[in-house]
gemmi code that builds the backbone of each chain (N, CA, C; Angstrom):
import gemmi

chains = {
    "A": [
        ("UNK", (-4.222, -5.944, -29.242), (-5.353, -5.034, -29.049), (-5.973, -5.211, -27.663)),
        ("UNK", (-5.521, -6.534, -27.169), (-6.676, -6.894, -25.940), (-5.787, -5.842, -24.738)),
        ("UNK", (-4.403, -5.802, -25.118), (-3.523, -4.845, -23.960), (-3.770, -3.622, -23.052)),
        ("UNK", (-4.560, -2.817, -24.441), (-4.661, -1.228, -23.795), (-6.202, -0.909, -24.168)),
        ("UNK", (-6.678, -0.481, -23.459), (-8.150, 0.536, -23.677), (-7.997, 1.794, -23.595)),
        ("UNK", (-9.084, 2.844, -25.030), (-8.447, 3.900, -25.488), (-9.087, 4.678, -23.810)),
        ("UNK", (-7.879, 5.582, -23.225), (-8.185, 6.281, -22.216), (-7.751, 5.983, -21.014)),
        ("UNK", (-7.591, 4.560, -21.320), (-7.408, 3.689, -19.741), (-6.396, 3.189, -19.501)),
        ("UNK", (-5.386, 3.462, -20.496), (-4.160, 2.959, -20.477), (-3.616, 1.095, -20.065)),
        ("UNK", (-2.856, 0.743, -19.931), (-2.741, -0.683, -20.472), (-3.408, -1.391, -19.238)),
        ("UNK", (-3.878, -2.618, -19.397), (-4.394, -3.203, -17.946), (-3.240, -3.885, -17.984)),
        ("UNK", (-3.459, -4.084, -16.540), (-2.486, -4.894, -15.726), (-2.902, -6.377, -15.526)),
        ("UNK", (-1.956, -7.224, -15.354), (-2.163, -8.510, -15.245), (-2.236, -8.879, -13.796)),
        ("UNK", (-3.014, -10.040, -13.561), (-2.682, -10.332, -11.907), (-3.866, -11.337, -11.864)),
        ("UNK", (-3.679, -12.333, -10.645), (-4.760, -13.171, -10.601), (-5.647, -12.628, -9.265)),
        ("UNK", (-6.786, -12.327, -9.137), (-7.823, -11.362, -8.647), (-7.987, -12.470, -7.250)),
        ("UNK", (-8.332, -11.689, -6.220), (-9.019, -12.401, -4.650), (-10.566, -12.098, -4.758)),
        ("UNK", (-10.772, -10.725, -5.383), (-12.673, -10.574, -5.604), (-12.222, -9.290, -6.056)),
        ("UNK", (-13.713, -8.812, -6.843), (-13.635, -7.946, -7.997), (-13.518, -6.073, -6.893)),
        ("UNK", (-12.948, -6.093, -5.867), (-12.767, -4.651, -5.208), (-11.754, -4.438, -5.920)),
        ("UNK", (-11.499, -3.060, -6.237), (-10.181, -2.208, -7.188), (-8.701, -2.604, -6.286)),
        ("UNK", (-9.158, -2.151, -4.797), (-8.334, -1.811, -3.872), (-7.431, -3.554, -3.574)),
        ("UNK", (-8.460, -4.199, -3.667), (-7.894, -5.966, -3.145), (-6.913, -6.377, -4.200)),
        ("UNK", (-7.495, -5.496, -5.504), (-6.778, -6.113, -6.641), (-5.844, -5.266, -6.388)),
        ("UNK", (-5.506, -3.663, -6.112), (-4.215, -3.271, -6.637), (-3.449, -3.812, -5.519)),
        ("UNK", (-3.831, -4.148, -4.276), (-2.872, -5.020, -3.309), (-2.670, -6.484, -3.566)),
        ("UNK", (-3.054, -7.138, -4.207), (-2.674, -7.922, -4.840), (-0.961, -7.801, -5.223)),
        ("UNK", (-1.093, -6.495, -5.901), (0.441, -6.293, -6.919), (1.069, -5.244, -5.707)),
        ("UNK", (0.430, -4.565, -5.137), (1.953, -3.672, -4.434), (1.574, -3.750, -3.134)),
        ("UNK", (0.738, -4.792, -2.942), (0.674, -4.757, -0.973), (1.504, -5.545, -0.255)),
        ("UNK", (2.843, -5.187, -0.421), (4.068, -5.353, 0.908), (4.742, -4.411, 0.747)),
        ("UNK", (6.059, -4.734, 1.706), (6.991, -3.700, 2.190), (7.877, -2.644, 1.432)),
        ("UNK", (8.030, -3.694, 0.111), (9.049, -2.979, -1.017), (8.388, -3.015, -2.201)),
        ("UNK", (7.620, -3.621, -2.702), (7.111, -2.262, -3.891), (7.325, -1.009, -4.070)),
        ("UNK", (6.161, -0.628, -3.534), (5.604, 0.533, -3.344), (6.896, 2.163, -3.205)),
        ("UNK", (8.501, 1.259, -2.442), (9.540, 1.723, -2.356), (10.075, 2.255, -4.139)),
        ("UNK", (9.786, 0.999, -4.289), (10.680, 0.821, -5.683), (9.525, 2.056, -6.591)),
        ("UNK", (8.724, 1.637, -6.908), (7.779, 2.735, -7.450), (8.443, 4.088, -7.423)),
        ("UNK", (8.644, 4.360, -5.638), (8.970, 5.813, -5.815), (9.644, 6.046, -5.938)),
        ("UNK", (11.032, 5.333, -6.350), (12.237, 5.206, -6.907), (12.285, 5.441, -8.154)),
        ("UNK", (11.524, 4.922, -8.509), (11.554, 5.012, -10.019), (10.685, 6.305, -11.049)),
        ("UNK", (9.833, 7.164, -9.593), (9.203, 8.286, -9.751), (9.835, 9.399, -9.346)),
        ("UNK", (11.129, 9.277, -8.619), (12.295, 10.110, -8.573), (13.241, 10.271, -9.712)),
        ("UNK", (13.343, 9.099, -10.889), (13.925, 9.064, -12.385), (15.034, 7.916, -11.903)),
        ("UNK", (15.074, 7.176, -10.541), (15.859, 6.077, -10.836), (15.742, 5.128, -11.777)),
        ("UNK", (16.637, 4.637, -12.196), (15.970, 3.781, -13.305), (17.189, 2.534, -13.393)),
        ("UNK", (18.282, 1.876, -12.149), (19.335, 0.842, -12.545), (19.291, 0.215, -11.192)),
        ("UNK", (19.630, -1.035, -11.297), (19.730, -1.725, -10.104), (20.446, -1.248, -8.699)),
        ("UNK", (21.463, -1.190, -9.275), (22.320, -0.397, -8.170), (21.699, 0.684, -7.495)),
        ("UNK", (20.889, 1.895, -8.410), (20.245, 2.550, -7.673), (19.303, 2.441, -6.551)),
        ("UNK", (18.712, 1.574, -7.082), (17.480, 0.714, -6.252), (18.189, 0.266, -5.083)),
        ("UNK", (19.722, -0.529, -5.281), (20.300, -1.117, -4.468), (20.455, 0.112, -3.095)),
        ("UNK", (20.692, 1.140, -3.495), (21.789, 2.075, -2.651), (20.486, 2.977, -1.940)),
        ("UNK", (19.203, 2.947, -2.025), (17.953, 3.837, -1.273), (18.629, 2.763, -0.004)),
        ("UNK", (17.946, 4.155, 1.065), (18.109, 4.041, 2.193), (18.025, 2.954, 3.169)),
        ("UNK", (16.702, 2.154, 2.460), (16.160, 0.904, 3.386), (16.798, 0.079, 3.107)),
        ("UNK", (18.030, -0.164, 2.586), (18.661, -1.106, 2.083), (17.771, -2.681, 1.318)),
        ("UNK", (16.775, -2.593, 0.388), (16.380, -3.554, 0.236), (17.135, -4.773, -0.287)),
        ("UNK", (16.978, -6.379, 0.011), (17.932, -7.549, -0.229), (18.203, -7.621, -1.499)),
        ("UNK", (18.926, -8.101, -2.475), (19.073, -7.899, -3.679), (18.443, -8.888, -4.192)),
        ("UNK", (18.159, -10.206, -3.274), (17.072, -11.299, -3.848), (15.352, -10.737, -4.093)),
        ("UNK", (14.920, -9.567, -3.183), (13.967, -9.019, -3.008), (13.656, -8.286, -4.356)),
        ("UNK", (14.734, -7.395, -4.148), (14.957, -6.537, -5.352), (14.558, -7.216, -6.702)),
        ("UNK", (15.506, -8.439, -7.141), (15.168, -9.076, -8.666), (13.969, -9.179, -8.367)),
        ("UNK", (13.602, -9.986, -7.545), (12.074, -10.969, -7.828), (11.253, -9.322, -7.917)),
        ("UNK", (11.325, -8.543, -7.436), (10.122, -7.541, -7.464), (10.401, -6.754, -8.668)),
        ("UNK", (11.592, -6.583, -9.342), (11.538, -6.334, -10.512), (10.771, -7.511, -11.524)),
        ("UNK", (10.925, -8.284, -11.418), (10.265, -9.330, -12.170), (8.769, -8.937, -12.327)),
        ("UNK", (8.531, -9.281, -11.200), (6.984, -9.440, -11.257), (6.212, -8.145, -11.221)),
        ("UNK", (6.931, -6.723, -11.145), (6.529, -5.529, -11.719), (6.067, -5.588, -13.346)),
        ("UNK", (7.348, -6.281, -13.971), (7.391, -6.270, -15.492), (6.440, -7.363, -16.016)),
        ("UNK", (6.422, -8.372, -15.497), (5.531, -9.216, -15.537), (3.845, -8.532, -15.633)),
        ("UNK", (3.754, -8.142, -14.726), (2.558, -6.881, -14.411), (2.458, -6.014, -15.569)),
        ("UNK", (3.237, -5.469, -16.019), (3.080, -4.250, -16.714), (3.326, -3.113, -16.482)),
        ("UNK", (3.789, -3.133, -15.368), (4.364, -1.767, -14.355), (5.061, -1.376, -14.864)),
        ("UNK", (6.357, -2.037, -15.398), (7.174, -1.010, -15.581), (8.101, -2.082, -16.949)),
        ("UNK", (8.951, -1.488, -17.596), (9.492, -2.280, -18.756), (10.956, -2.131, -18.125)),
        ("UNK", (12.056, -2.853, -19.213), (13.355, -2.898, -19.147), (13.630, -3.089, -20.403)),
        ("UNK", (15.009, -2.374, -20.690), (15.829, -2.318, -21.867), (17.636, -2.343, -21.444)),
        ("UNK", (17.834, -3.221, -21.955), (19.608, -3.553, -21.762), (20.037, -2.277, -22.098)),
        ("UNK", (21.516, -1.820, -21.295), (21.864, -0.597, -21.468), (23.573, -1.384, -21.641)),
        ("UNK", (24.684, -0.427, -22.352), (26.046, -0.717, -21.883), (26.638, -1.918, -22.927)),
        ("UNK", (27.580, -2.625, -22.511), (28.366, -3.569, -22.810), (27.702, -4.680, -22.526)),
        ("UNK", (27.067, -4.966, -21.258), (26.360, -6.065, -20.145), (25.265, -6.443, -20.542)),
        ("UNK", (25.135, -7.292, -21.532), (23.850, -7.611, -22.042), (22.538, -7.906, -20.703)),
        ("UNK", (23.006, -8.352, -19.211), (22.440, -8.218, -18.658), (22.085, -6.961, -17.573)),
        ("UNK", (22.777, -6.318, -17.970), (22.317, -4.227, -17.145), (21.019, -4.104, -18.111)),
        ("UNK", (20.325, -3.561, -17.249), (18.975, -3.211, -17.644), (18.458, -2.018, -17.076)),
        ("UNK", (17.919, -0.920, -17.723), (17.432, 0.203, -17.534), (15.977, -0.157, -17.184)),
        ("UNK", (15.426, 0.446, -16.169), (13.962, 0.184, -15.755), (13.612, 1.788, -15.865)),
        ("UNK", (11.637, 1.613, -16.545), (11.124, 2.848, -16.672), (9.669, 1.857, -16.070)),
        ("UNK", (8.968, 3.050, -15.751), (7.405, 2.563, -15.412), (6.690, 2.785, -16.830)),
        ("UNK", (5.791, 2.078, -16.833), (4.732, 2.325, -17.866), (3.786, 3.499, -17.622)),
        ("UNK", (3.006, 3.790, -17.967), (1.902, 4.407, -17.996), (0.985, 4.264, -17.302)),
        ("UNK", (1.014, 2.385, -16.871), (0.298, 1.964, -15.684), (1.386, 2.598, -14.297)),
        ("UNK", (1.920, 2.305, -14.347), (3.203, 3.108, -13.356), (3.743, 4.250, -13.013)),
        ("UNK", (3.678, 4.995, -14.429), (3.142, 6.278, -13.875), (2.280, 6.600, -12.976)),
        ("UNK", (0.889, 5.603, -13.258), (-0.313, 6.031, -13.246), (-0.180, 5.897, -10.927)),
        ("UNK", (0.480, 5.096, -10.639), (1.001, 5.043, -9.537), (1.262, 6.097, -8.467)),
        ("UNK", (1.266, 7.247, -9.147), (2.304, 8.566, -8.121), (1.020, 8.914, -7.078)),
        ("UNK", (-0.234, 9.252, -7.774), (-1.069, 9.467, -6.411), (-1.180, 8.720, -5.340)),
        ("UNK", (-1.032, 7.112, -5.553), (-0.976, 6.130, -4.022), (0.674, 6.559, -3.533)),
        ("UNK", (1.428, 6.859, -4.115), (2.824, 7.409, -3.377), (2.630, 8.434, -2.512)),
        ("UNK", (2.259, 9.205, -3.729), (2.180, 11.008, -2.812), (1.180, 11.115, -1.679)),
        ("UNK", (-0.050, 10.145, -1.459), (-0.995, 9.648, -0.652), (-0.222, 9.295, 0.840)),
        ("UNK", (0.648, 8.304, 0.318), (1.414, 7.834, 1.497), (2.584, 8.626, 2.344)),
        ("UNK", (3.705, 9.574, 1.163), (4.114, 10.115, 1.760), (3.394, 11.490, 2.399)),
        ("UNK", (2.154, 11.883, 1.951), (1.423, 12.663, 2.844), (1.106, 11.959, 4.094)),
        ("UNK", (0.663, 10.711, 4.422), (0.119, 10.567, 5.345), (1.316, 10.391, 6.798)),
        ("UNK", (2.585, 9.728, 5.936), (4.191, 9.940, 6.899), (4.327, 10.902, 7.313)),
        ("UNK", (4.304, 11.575, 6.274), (4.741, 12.913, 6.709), (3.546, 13.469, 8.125)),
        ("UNK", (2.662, 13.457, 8.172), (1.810, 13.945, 9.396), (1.984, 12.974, 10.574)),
        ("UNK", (2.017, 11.933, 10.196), (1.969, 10.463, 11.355), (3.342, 10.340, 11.963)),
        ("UNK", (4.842, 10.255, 11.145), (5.641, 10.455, 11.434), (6.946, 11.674, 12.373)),
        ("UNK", (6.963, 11.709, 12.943), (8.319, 13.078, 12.793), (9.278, 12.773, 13.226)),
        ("UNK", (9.932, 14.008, 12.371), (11.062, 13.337, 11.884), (11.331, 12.964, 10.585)),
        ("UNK", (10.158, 12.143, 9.511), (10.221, 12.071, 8.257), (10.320, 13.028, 7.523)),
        ("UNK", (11.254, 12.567, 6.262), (11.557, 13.939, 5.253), (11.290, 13.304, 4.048)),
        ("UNK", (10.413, 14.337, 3.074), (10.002, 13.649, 1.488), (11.501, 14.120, 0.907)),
        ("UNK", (11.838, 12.769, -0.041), (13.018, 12.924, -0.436), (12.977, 14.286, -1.821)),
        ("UNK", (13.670, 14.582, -1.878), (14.233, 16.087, -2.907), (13.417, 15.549, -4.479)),
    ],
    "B": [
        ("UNK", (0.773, 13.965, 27.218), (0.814, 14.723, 26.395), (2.030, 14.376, 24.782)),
        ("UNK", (2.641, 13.732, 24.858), (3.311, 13.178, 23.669), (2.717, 12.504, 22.517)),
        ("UNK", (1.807, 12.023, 22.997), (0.372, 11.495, 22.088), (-0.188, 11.987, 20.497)),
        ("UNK", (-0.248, 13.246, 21.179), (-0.742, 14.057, 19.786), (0.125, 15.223, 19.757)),
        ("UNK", (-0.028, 15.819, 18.816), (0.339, 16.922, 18.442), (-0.588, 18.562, 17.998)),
        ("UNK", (-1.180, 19.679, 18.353), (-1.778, 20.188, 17.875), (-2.068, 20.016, 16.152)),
        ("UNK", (-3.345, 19.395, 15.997), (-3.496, 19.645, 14.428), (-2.916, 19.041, 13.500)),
        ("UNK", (-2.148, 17.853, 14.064), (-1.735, 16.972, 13.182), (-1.650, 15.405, 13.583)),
        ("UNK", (-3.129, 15.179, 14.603), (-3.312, 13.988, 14.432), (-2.503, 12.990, 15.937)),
        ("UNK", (-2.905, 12.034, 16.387), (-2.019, 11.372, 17.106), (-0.658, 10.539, 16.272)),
        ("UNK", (0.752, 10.324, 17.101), (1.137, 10.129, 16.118), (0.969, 8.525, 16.037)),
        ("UNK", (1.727, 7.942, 15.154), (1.528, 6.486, 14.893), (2.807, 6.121, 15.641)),
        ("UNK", (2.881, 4.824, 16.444), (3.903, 3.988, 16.874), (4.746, 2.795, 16.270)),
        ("UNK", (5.582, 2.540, 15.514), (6.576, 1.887, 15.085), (7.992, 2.173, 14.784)),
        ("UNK", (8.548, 1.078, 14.350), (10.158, 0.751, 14.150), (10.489, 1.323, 13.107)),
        ("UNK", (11.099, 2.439, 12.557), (11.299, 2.913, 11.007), (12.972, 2.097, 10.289)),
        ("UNK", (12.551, 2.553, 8.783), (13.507, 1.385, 8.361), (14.306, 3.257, 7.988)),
        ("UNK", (13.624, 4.164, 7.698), (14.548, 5.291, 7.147), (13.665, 6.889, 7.552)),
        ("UNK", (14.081, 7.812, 7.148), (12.940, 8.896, 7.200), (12.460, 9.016, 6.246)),
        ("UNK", (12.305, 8.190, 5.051), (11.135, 8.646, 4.239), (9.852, 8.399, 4.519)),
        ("UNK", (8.881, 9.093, 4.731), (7.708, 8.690, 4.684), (6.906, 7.623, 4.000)),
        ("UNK", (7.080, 7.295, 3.058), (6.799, 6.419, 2.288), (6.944, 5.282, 2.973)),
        ("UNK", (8.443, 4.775, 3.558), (8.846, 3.974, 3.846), (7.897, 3.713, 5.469)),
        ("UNK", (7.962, 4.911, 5.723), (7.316, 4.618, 7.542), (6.043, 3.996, 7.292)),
        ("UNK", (5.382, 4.618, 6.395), (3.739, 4.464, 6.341), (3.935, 2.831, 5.754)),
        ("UNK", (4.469, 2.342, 4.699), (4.658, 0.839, 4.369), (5.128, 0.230, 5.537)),
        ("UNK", (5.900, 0.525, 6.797), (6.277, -0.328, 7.567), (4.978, -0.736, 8.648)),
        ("UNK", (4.289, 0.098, 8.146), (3.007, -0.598, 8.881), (1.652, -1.117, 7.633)),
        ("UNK", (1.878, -0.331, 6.677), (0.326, -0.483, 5.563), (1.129, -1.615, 4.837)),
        ("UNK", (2.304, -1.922, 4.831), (2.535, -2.769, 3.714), (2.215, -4.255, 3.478)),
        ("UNK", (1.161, -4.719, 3.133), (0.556, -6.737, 3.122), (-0.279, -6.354, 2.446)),
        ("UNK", (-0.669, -7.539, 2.443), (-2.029, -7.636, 1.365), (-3.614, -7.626, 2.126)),
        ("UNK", (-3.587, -7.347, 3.430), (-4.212, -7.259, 3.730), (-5.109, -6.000, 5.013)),
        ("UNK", (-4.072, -5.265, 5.201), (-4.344, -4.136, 6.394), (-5.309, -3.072, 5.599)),
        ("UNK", (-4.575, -2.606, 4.416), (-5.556, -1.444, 3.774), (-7.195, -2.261, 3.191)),
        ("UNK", (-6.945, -3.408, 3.077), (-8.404, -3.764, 3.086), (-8.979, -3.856, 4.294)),
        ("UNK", (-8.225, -4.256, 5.546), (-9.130, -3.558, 6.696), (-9.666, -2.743, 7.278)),
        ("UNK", (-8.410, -1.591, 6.799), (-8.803, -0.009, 6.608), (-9.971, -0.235, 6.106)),
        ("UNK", (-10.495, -0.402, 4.459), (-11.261, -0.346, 3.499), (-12.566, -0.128, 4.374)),
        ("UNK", (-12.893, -1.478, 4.937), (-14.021, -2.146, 5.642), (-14.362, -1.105, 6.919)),
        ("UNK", (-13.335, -0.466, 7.503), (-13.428, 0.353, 8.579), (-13.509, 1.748, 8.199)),
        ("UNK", (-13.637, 1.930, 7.050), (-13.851, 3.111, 6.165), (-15.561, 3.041, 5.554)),
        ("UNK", (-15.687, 1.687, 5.583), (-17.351, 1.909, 4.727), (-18.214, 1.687, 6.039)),
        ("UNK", (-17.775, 1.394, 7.441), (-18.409, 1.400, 8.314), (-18.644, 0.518, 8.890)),
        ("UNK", (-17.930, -0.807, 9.075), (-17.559, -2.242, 9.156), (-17.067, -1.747, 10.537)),
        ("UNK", (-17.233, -2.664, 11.691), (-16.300, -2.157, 12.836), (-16.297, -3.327, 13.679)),
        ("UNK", (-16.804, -4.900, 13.413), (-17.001, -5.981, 14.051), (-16.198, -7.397, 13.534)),
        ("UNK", (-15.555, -8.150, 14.552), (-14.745, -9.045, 13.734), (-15.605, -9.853, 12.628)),
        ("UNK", (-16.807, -10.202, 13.195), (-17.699, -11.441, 11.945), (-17.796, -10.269, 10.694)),
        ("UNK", (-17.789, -9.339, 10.736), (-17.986, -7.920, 9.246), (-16.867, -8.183, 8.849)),
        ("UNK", (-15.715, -8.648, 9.140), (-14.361, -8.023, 8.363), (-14.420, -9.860, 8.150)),
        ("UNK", (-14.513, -10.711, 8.923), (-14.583, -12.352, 8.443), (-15.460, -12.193, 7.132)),
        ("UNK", (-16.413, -11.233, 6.733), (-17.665, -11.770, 5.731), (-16.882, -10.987, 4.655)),
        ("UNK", (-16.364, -10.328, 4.390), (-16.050, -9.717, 3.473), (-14.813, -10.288, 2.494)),
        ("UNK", (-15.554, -10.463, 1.014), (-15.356, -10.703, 0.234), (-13.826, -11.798, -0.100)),
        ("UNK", (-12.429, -11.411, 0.411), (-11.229, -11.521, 0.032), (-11.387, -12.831, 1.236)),
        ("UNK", (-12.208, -13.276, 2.032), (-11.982, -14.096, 2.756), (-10.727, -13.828, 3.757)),
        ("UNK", (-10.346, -13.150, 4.672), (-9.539, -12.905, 5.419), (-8.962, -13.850, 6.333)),
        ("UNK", (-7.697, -14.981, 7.101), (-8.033, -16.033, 7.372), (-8.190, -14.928, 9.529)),
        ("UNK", (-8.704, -16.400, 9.925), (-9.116, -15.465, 10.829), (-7.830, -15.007, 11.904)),
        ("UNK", (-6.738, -16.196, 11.905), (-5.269, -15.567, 12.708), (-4.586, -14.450, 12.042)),
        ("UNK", (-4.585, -14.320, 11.099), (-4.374, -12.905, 9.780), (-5.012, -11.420, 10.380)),
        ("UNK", (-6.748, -11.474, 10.603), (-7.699, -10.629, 11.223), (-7.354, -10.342, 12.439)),
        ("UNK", (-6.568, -11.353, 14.105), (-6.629, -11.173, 14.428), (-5.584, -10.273, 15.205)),
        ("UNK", (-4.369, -10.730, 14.534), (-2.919, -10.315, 14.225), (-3.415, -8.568, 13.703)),
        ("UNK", (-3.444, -8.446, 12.733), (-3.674, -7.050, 12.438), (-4.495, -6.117, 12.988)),
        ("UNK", (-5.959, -6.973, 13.846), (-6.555, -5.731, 14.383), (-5.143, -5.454, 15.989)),
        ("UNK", (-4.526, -5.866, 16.050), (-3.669, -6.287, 17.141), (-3.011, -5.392, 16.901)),
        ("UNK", (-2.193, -5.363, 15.462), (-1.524, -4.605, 15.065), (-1.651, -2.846, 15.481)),
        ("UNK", (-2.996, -3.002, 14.208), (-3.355, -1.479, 14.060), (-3.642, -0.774, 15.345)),
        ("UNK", (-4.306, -1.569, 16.413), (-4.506, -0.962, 17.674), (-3.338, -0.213, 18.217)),
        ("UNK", (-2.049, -1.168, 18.602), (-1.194, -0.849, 18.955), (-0.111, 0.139, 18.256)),
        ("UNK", (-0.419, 0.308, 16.921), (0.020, 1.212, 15.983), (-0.650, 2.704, 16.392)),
        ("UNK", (-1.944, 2.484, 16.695), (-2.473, 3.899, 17.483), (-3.452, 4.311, 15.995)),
        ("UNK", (-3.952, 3.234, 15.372), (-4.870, 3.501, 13.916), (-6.121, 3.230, 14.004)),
        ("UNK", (-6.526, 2.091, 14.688), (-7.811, 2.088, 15.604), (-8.138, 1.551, 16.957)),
        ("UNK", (-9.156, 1.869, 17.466), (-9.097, 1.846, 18.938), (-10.743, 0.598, 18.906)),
        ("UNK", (-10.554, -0.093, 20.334), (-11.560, -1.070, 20.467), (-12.339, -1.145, 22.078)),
        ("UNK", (-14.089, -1.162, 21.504), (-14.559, -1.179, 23.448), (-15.051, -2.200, 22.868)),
        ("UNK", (-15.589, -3.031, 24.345), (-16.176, -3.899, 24.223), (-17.749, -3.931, 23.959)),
        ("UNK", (-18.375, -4.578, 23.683), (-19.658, -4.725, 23.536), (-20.621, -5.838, 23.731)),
        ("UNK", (-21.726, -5.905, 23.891), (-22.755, -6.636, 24.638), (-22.418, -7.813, 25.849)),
        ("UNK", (-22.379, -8.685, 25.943), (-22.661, -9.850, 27.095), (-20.776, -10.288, 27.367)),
        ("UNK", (-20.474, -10.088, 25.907), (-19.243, -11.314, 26.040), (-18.323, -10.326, 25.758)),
        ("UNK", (-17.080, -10.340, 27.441), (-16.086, -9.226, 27.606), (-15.170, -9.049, 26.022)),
        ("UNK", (-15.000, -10.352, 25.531), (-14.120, -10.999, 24.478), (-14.505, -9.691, 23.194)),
        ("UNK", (-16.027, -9.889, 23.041), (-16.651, -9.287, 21.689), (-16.239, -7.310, 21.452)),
        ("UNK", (-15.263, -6.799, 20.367), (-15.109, -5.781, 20.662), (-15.173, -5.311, 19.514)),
        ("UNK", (-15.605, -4.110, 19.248), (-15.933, -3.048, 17.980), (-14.862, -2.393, 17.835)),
        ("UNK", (-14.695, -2.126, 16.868), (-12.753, -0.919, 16.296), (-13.744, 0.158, 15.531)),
        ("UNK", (-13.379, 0.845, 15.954), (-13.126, 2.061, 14.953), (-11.646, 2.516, 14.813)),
        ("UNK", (-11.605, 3.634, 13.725), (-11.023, 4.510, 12.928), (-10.431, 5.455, 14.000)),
        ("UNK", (-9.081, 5.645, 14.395), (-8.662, 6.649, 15.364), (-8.537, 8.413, 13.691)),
        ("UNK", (-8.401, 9.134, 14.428), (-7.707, 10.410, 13.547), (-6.731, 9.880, 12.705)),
        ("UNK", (-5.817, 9.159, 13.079), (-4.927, 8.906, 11.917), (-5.121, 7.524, 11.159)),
        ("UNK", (-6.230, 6.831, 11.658), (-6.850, 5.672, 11.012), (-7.873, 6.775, 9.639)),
        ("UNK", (-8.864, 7.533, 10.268), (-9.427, 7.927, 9.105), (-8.222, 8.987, 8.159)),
        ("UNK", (-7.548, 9.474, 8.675), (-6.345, 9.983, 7.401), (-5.986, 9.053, 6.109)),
        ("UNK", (-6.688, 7.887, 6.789), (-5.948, 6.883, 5.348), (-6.814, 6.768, 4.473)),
        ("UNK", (-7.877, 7.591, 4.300), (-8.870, 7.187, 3.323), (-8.396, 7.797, 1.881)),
        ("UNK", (-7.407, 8.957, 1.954), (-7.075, 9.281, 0.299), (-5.948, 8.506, 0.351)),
        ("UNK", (-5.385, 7.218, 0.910), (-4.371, 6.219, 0.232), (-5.412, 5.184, -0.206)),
        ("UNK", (-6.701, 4.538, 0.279), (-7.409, 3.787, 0.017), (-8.236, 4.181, -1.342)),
        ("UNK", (-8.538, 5.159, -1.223), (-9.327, 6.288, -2.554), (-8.152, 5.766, -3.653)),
        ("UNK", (-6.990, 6.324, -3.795), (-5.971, 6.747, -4.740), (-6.058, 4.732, -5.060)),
        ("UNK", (-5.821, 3.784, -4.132), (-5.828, 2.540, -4.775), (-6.871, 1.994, -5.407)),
        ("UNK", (-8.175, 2.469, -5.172), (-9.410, 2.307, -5.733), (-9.113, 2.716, -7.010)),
        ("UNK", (-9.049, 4.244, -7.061), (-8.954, 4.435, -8.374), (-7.811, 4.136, -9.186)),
        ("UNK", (-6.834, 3.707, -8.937), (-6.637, 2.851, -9.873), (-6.578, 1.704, -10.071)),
        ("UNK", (-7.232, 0.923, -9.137), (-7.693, -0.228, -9.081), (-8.528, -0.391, -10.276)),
        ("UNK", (-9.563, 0.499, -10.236), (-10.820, 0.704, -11.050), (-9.928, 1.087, -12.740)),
        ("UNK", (-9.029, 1.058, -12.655), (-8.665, 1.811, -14.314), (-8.215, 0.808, -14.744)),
        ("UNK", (-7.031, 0.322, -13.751), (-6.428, -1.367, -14.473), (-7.056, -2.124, -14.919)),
        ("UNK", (-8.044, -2.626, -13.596), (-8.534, -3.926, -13.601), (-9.963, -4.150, -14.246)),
        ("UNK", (-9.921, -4.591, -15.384), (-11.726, -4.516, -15.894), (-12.214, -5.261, -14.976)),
        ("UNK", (-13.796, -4.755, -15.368), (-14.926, -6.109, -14.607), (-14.319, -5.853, -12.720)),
        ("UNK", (-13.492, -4.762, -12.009), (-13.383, -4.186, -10.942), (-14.597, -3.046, -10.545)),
        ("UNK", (-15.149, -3.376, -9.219), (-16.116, -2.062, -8.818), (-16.149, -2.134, -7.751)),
        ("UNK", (-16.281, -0.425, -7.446), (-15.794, -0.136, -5.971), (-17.195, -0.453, -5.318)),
        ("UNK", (-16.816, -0.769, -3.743), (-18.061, -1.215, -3.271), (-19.271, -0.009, -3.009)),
        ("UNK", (-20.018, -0.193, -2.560), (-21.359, 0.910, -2.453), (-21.158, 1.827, -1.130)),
    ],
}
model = gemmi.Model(1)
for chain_id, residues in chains.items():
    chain = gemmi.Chain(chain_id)
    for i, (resn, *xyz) in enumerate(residues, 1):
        res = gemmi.Residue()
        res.name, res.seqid = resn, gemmi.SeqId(i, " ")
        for name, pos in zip(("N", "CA", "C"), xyz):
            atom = gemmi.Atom()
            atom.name, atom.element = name, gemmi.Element(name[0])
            atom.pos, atom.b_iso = gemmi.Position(*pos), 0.0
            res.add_atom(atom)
        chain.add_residue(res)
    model.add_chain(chain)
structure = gemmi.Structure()
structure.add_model(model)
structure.setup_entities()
């Protein structure tokens, strides 16, 4: 019961720097590849390999640990898919959903700051 | 004249990892600590001891590295002020204040996750 509040969808876990919204959600997605993976996964990626094969090539040591500590978070879940008891299908939660406006935020702001940048399809 | 562009802002200067936007704007916003400098330079903070007092404790080679950063990124700009050449005020360039609906969008859901979170005044 302590998980979800009706409206507010599930809280997230994390150990806090001071009670600002913003300190806390950087806490969980303030570096380079989060925030990637997010929109990966707001495009309907949802397997390692996929993750593997986006453009920025992220490290595959990078990759696990930030899957980890997404799920850890609450961001996003996994369910074994296949033969491979270890293949795992990744979806965002609801908290992760809840994510797409700091995406679409950012790729608005590329998109003007940048050129040359293209929002992916 | 390469600087700006009619109506869309000066542009920003860095190394891109791809053309997604997403990705450009993280190759500079992405730590745990720049969009809280934004934050502070958004509520009207524009002095190094203001961004030292605030809350998350910032360390001060961290502060000084990033206002370094963002300058040279073309996000905020710095004059000097009173007696001591050293002492200098930042503001918010055009594409420094563009970042306030990525800072907004982390607030609010800062504010949904995290109980006992409140945005500052």
């Amino acid at each position: 019961m302590q998980a979800t509040q009706p409206g507010r969808g599930p809280r997230v876990r994390h150990a806090q720097r001071s009670i600002c919204p913003v300190a806390c959600s950087l806490d969980i997605l303030g570096d380079r590849w989060t925030l990637l993976l997010i929109r990966d996964l707001l495009l309907g990626k949802s397997r390692y390999g996929e993750f593997l094969a986006s453009a920025e090539g992220i490290p595959t040591n990078i990759l696990a640990e930030r899957l980890k500590r997404l799920e850890q978070a609450g961001i996003i879940t996994s369910t074994p898919y296949g033969n491979h008891a270890r293949r795992k299908e990744y979806r965002l939660t609801q908290a992760g959903e809840a994510l797409r406006p700091i995406v679409k935020a950012m790729r608005d702001w590329g998109l003007r700051q940048f050129p040359g940048t293209r929002a992916p399809d």
